[in-house]
FIMAR-109362 format. One line per 5 residues: their letters; for each residue x, y, z of C-alpha. Coordinates in Angstrom, 3 decimals. Layout:
REM FIMAR-109362
A = X Y Z ~ ...
This chain:
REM FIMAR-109362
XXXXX = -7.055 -32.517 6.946 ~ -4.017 -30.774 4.985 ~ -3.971 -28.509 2.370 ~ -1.869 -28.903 -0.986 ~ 1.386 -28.651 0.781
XXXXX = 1.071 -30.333 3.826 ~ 0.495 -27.318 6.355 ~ -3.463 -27.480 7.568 ~ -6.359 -25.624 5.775 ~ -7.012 -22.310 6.785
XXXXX = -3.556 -21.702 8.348 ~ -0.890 -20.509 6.042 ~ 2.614 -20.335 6.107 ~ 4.538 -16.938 6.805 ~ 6.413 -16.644 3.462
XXXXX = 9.088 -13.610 3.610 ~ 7.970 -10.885 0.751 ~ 10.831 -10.035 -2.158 ~ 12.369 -6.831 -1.077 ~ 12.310 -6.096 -4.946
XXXXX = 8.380 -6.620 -4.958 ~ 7.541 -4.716 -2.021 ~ 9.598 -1.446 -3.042 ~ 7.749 -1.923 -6.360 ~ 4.568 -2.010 -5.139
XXXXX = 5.507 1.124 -2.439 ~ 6.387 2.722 -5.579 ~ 3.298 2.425 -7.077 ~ 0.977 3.133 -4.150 ~ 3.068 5.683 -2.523
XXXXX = 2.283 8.382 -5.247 ~ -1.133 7.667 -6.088 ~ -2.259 8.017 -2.324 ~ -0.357 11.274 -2.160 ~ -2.164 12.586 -5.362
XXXXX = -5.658 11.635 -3.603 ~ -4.620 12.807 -0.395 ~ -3.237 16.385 -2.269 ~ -6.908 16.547 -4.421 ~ -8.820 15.887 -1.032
XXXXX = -6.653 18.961 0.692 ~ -8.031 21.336 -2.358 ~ -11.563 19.920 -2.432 ~ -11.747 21.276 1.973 ~ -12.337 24.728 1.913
XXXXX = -11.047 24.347 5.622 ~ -7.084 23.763 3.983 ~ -7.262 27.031 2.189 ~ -5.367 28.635 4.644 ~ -2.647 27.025 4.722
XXXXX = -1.362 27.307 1.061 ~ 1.100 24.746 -0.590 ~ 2.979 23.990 2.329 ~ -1.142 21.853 3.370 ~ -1.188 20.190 -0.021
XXXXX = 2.800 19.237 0.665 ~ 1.892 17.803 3.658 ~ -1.355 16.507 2.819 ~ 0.742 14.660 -0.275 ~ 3.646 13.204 2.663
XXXXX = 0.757 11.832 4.785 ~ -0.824 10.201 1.497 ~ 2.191 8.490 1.100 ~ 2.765 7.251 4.225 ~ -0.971 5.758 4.428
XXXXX = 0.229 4.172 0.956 ~ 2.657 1.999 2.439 ~ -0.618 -0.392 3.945 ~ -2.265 -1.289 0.853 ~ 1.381 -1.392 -0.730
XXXXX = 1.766 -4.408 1.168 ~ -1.619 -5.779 1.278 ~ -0.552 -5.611 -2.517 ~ 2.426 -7.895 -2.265 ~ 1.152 -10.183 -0.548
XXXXX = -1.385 -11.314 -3.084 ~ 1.099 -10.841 -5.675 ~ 3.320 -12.658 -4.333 ~ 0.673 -15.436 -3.309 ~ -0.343 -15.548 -6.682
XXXX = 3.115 -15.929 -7.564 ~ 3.503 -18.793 -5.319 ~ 0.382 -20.602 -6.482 ~ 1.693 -21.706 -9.953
């Protein structure tokens, strides 16, 4: 049996994401997992000691774990997209 567009249900096919809408949603992800991650680094009394230069890199490695659902995020915008 085939789905709507004549690939088989349940398998999709590997559409290439719009540079443009990945960047976009990086840009939105990106920050707000580097605020979390910088709030988490103040809430552990165990980052006290090292200062700023924790909640810097507490913020970089926020960001860099932002880049997953950034794309989990285009995806299903761009799926969406697709659909109509």
């Amino acid at each position: 049996m085939s789905g709507r567009h004549g690939t088989p249900l349940g398998r999709r096919q590997k559409r290439p994401l719009p540079r443009g809408l990945v960047l976009f949603c990086i840009a939105l992800m990106g920050p707000a997992f580097a605020i979390n991650a910088a709030f988490i680094a103040i809430a552990l009394p165990m980052m006290a000691p090292y200062g700023v230069k924790g909640l810097v890199i507490a913020g970089l490695i926020g960001s860099v774990f932002g880049i997953f659902p950034a794309l989990w995020l285009a995806r299903r915008i761009h799926d969406g997209i697709q659909d109509h």
